[in-house]
C-alpha positions as CSV (number, residue, x, y, z in Angstrom):
1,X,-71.3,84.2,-38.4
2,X,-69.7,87.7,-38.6
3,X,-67.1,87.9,-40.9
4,X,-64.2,90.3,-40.0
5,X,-61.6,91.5,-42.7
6,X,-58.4,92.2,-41.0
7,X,-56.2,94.8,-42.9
8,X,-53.6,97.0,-41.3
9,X,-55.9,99.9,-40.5
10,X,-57.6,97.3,-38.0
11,X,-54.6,97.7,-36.1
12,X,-55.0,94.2,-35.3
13,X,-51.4,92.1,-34.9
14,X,-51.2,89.1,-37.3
15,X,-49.0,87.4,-34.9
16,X,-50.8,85.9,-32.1
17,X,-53.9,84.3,-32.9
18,X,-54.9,81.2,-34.1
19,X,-56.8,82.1,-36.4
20,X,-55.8,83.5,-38.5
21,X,-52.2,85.4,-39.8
22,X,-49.0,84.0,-38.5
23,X,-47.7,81.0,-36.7
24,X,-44.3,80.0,-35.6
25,X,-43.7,77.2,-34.0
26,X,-39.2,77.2,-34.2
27,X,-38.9,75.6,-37.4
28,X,-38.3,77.1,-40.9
29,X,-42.0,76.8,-41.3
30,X,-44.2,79.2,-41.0
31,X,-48.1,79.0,-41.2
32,X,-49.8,81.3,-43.2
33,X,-53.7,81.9,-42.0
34,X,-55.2,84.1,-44.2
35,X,-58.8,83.1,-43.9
36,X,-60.6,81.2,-41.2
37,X,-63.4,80.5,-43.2
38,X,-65.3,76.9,-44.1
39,X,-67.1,75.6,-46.8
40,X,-67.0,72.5,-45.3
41,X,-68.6,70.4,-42.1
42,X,-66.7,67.5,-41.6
43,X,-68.1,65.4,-39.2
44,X,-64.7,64.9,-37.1
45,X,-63.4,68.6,-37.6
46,X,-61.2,69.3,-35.1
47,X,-61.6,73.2,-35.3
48,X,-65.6,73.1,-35.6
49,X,-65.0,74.6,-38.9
50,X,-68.1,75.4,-41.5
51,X,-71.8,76.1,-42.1
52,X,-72.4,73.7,-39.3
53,X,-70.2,75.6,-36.5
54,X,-71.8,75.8,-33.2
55,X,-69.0,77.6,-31.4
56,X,-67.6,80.1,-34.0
57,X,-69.3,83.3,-33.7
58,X,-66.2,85.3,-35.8
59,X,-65.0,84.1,-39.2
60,X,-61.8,86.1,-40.7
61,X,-60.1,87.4,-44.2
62,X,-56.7,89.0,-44.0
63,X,-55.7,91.6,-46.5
64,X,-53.6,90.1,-49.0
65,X,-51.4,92.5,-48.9
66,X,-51.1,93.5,-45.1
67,X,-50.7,89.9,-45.1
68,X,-47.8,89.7,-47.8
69,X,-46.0,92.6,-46.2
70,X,-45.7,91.1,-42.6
71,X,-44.7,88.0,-43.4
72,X,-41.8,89.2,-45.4
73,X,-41.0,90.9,-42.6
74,X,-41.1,87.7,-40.2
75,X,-39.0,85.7,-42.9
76,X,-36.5,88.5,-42.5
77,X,-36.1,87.7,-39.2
78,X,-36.4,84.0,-39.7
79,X,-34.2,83.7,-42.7
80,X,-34.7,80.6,-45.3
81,X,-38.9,79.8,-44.7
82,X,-41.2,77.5,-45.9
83,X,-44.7,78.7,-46.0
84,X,-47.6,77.2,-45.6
85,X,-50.7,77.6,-46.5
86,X,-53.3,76.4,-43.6
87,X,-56.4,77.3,-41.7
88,X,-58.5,76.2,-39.2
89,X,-61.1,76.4,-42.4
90,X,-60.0,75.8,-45.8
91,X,-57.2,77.8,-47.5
92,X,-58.4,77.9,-50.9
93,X,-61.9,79.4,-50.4
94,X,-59.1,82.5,-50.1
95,X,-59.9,84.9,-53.2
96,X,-56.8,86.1,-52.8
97,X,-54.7,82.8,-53.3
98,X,-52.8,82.7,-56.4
99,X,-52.1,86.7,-55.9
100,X,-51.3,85.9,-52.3
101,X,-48.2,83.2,-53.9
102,X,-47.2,85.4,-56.5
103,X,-46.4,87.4,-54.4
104,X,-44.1,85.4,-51.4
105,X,-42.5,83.6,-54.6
106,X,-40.9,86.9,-55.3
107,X,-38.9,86.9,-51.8
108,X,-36.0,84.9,-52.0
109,X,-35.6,83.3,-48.7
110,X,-38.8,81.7,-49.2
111,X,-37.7,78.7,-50.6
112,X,-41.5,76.4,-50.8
113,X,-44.8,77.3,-50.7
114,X,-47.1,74.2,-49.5
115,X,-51.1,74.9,-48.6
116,X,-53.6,72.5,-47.1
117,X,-57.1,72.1,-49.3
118,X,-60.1,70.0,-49.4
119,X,-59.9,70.3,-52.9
120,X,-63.6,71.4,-53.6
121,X,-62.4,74.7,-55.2
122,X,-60.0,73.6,-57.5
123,X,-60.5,72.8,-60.9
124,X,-58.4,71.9,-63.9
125,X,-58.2,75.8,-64.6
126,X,-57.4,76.9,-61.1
127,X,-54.8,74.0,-60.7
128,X,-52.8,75.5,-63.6
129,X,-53.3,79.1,-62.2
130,X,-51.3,78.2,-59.0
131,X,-48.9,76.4,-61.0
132,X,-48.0,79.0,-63.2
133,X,-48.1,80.7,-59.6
134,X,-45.4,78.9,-58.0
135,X,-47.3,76.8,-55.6
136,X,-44.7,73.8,-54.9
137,X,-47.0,71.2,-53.2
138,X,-50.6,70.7,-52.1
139,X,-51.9,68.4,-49.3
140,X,-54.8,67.3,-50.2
141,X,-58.0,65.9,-47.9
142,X,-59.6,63.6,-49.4
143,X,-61.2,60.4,-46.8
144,X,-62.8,58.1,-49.3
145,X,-63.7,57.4,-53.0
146,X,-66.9,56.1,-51.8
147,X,-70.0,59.1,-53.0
148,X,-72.0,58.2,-50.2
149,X,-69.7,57.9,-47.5
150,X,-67.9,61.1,-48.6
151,X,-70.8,63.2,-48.3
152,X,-71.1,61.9,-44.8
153,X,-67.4,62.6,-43.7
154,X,-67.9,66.2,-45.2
155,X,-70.8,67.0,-43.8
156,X,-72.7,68.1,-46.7
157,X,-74.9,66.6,-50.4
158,X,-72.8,69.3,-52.1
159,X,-69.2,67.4,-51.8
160,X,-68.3,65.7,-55.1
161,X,-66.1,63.1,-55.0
162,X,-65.5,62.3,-58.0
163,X,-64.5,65.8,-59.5
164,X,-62.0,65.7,-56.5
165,X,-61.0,62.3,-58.1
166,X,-60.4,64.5,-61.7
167,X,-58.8,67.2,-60.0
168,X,-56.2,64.8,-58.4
169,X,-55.4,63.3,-61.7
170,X,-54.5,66.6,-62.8
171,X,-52.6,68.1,-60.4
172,X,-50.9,64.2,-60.3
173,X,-49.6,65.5,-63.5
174,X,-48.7,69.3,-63.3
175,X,-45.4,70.4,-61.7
176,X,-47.2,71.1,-57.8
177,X,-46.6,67.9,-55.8
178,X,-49.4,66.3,-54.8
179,X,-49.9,64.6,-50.8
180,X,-53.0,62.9,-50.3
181,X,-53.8,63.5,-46.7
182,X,-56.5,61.2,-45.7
183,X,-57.6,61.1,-41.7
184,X,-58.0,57.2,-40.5
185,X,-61.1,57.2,-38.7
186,X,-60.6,53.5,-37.6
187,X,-64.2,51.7,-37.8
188,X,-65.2,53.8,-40.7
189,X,-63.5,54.2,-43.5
190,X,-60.5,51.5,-43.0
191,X,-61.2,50.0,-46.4
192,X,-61.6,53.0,-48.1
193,X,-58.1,54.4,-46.8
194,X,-56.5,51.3,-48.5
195,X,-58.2,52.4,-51.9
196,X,-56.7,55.8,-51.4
197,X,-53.1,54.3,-51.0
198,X,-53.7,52.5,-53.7
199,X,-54.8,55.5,-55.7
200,X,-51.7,57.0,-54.6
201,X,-49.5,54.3,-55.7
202,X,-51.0,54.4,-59.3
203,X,-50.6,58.0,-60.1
204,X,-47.2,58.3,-58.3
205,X,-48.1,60.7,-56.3
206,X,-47.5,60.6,-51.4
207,X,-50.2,59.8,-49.1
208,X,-49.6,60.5,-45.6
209,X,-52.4,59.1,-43.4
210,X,-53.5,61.0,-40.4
211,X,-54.4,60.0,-37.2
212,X,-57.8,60.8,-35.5
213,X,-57.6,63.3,-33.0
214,X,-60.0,64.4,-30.2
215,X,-59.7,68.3,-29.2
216,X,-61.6,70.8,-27.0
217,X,-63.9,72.0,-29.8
218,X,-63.5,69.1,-32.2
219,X,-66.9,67.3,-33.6
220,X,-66.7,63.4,-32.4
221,X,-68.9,60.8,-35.1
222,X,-70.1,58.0,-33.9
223,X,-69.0,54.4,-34.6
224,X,-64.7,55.5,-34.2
225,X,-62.6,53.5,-32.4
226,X,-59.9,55.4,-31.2
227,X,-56.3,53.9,-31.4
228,X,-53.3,55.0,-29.7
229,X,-50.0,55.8,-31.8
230,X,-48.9,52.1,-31.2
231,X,-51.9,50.5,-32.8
232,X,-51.9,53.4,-35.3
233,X,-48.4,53.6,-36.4
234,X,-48.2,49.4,-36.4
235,X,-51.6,49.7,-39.1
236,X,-49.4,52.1,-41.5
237,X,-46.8,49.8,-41.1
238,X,-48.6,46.8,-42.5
239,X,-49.6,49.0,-45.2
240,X,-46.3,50.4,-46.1
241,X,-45.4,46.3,-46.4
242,X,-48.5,45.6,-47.9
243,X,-48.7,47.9,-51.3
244,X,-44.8,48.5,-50.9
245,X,-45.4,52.3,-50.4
246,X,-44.2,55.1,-47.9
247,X,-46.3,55.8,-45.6
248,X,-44.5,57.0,-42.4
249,X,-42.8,60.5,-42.2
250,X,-40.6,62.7,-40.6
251,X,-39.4,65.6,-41.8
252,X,-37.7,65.6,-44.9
253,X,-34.0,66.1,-45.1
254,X,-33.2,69.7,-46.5
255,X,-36.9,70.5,-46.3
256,X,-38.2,71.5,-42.6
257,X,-35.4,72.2,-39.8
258,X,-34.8,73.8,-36.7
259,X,-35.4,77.7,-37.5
260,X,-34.9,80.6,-35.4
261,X,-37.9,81.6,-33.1
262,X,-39.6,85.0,-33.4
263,X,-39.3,87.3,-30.4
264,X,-42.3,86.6,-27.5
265,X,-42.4,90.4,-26.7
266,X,-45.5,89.2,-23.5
267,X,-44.0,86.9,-20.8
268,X,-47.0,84.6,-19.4
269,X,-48.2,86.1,-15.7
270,X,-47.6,89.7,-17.3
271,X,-50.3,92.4,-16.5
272,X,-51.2,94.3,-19.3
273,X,-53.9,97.1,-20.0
274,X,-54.8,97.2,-23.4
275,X,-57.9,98.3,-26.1
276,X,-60.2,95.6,-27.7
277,X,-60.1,95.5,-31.0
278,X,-62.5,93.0,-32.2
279,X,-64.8,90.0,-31.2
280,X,-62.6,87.0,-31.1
281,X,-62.9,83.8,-32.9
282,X,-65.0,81.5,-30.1
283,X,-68.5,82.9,-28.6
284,X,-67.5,85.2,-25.7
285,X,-63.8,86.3,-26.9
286,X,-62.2,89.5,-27.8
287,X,-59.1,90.5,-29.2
288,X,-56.9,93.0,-28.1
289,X,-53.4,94.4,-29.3
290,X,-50.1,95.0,-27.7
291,X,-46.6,95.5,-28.5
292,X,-47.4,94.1,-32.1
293,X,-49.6,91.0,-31.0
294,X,-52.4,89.7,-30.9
295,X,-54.3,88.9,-27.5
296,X,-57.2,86.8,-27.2
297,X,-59.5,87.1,-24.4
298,X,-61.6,84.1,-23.0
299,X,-64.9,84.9,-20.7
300,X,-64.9,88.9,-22.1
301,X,-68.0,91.1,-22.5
302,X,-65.9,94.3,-22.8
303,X,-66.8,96.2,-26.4
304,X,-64.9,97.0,-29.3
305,X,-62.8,100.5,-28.0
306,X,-62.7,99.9,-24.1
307,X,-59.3,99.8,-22.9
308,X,-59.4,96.8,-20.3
309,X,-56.9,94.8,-18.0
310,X,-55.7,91.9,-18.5
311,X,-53.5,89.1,-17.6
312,X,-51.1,86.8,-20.1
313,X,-52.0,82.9,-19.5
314,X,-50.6,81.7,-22.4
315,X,-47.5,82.3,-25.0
316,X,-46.9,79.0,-26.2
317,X,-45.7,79.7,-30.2
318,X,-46.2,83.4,-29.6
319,X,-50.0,82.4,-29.7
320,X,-51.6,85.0,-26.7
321,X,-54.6,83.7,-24.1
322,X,-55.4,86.7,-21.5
323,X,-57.9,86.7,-18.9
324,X,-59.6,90.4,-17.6
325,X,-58.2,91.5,-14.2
């Protein structure tokens, strides 16, 4: 895999892509992307993510502070944000982390700061760091207390389940809440994910379970059986009843709510002619840039500095998919 660093001379848009940089989906949430990169290969991945990827070809760091400045510029626009912290790899193989918080803690109308992690580069000492930080919450992946069957849902000998087990404990008792964020993978590890809600009930800490989702580059194990929400939502349910714990969410009240939507400057079916920039996250993408976006181009053997033409299929989220005309 290539690995890209995106800063501003790049003149590559942080809005736009998947990714990596900035998403807005209309909430007062924004996700933060500021690596794409794996150490991980979980076996139902629904990005492909890791040493394992077989479709990736790009993997991408954002400069922490090109990164810092232009989301201080979209919370401007957007007013009273929550950021988080996600990827389509994992967040805290970032270098740049606990810089990259001190930082957006400083802005005002950025009133939490949440990140996704699989937890294998924390450790007590880290932990502390983004405390001290101003980290307010991490969601945690963490699919079974079992050592062997770990190592088979990550994907790798190296995962380490029980130093994830200390490292809970420990942020369990800091001031960063802690969400355990286990995916069911019914047929699999069922009886593991009720020893993770009960893990969850004895240190005080959330568990929201996640439902196992199929996707166009996802990795599919053998042995699931898939449910639909009924079956799914009716399991969590008999949980909840079960060990007398919450395990259903919506969005909290005062946390997450309807937030103003950054400006989609590229209508879909607009024709565009623009310069490629870089190779693009999937095998056979580039990415170009206009009018301060990012535009990813499917099915494109152009090279980095032709100016090509191209036509806006997608917009959805101010996310950009072009085709060459």
């Amino acid at each position: 895999m290539n690995i890209k660093t995106i800063d501003k001379q790049s003149g590559i848009p942080l809005i736009g892509n998947i990714a990596f940089g900035i998403i807005d989906r209309g909430s007062s949430l924004i996700q933060v992307r500021a690596t794409s990169l794996c150490n991980m290969s979980c076996v139902f991945c629904s990005t492909d993510a890791g040493p394992k990827t077989t479709t990736h070809k790009t993997g991408y760091i954002v400069d922490p502070d090109y990164l810092i400045e232009e989301v201080n510029k979209v919370v401007e626009t957007k007013g009273e944000t929550h950021v988080n912290l996600d990827s389509v790899g994992e967040p805290a193989s970032y270098t740049h982390l606990t810089y990259l918080i001190q930082e957006l803690k400083k802005n005002k109308n950025i009133y939490f700061i949440s990140m996704q992690s699989n937890g294998t580069y924390f450790t007590k000492e880290k932990i502390d760091e983004l405390e001290k930080a101003g980290l307010n919450r991490i969601h945690l992946s963490i699919h079974s207390t079992d050592p062997k069957q770990s190592k088979e849902l990550f994907g790798t000998d190296e995962y380490n389940v029980k130093k994830i087990l200390e490292v809970i404990e420990h942020i369990s008792k800091s001031k960063i809440e802690l969400m355990l964020a286990p995916v069911l993978l019914p047929g699999i590890n069922d009886e593991e994910i009720e020893k993770l809600v009960e893990l969850a009930k004895r240190i005080g800490c959330k568990i929201g379970i996640q439902k196992y989702e199929e996707y166009k580059y996802s990795r599919k194990p053998k042995g699931i059986k898939k449910e639909n929400y009924y079956k799914f939502y009716k399991r969590l349910e008999e949980l909840e009843e079960k060990y007398d714990i919450k395990l259903i969410y919506k969005h909290e009240a005062g946390e997450i709510y309807k937030g103003k939507s950054l400006e989609k400057p590229i209508k879909v079916g607009e024709r565009i002619n623009a310069k490629i920039l870089s190779d693009g996250w999937n095998d056979g993408q580039k990415i170009a840039a206009f009018k301060n976006r990012s535009i990813t181009i499917n099915d494109c053997e152009a090279e980095e500095g032709d100016k090509i033409n191209l036509k806006v299929l997608e917009n959805k989220s101010n996310i950009y998919l072009a085709k060459r005309v």
